[in-house]
Steps between C-alpha positions, in 0.01 A plus 500: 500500500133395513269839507196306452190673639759818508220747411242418790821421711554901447211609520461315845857602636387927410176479686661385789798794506299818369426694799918428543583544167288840509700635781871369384480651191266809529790714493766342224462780256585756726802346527577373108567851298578259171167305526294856546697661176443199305136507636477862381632409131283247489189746575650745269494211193139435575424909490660541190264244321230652675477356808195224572486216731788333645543129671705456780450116498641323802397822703603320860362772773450760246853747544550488155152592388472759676822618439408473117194742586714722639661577182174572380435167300138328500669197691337191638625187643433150454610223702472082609456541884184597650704592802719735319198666339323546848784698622550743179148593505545529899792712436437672189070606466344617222822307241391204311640175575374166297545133644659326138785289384758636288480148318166547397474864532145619479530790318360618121789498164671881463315608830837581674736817403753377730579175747685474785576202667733586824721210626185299420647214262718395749265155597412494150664141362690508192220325270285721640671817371419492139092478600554784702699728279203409252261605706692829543563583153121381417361754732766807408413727242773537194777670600450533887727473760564170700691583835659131719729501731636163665737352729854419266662140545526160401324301785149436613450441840146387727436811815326307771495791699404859421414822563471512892598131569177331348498182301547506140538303202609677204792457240701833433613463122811765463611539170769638247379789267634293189218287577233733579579702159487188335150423648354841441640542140383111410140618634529842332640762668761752444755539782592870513710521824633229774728560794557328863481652786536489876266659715236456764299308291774235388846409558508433191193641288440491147295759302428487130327752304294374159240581248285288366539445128276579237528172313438145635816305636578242200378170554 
């Protein structure tokens, strides 16, 4: 599998499906009760510590920010595609939403209470995850909650076609959650809860619950 040139590759593939992204998936919470509760705990971890800005990094169209807000939470969203961005502010005024990569994410040490990042590692590659979940745990204040969810399974496939019938070029990674705890506890996180899921959202959807530790991961 050669995903060479995978990040502008998905950032090219999302600018040409927002507007059709926006309007297939506009309306996926309404119909995923489990995503919305763990959504809700989630917004009730970051209240506890005092709420304080959240990251919903790989924001897409915006849903999930929103959603976030919602709850209550000072939520903003950060994502690769231009495209995508265009559309959330389109579809969501007066929200914040930040062009960035989540491998190279712009944002200050401890500035985060809480991080979600909503089926968003799914074009990550795998020696790509550990700069990422870095990145996440760099930005995250002690002890606040990290929120993923995924698509579970072995394979990784290329989508030539998306959202709408327009060309893309992406890689959709699924994974185990043996391997995702591993990642998140090797870049210093605490897994609190896991559990799969069908729904709306995924045939098959992983979601996995976290806090980033207070000490660094051991070399």
């Amino acid at each position: 599998m050669n995903t060479d040139g995978w990040l502008e590759d998905t950032r090219m593939s999302y600018d040409t499906v927002a507007a059709s992204y926006a309007d297939l998936t506009r309306h996926l919470l309404e119909e995923t009760p489990e995503e919305r509760a763990v959504l809700a705990l989630f917004a009730d971890l970051v209240g506890a510590r005092g709420g304080g800005p959240v990251a919903d990094v790989g924001c897409g169209t915006g849903r999930i920010t929103a959603h976030l807000c919602q709850l209550g939470l000072d939520a903003f969203g950060i994502d690769l595609s231009p495209g995508m961005l265009e559309v959330a502010r389109r579809d969501h005024p007066g929200l914040r939403f930040d062009l960035g990569s989540m491998t190279d994410l712009d944002l200050a040490d401890a500035s985060m209470t809480g991080l979600v990042a909503w089926y968003s590692l799914i074009h990550i590659p795998d020696d790509e995850i550990g700069t990422v979940l870095a990145h996440f745990r760099r930005v995250v204040r002690p002890g606040g909650p990290l929120l993923l969810s995924f698509h579970v399974g072995d394979e990784s496939k290329l989508k030539t076609e998306g959202y709408g019938g327009h060309p893309m070029k992406v890689y959709v990674h699924r994974r185990q959650h043996d391997q995702m705890i591993a990642w998140l506890n090797e870049a210093g996180f605490s897994v609190e809860e896991h559990r799969t899921l069908t729904s709306a959202e995924s045939k098959l959807g992983g979601i996995i619950l976290a806090r980033r530790q207070t000490a660094a991961p051991e070399e």
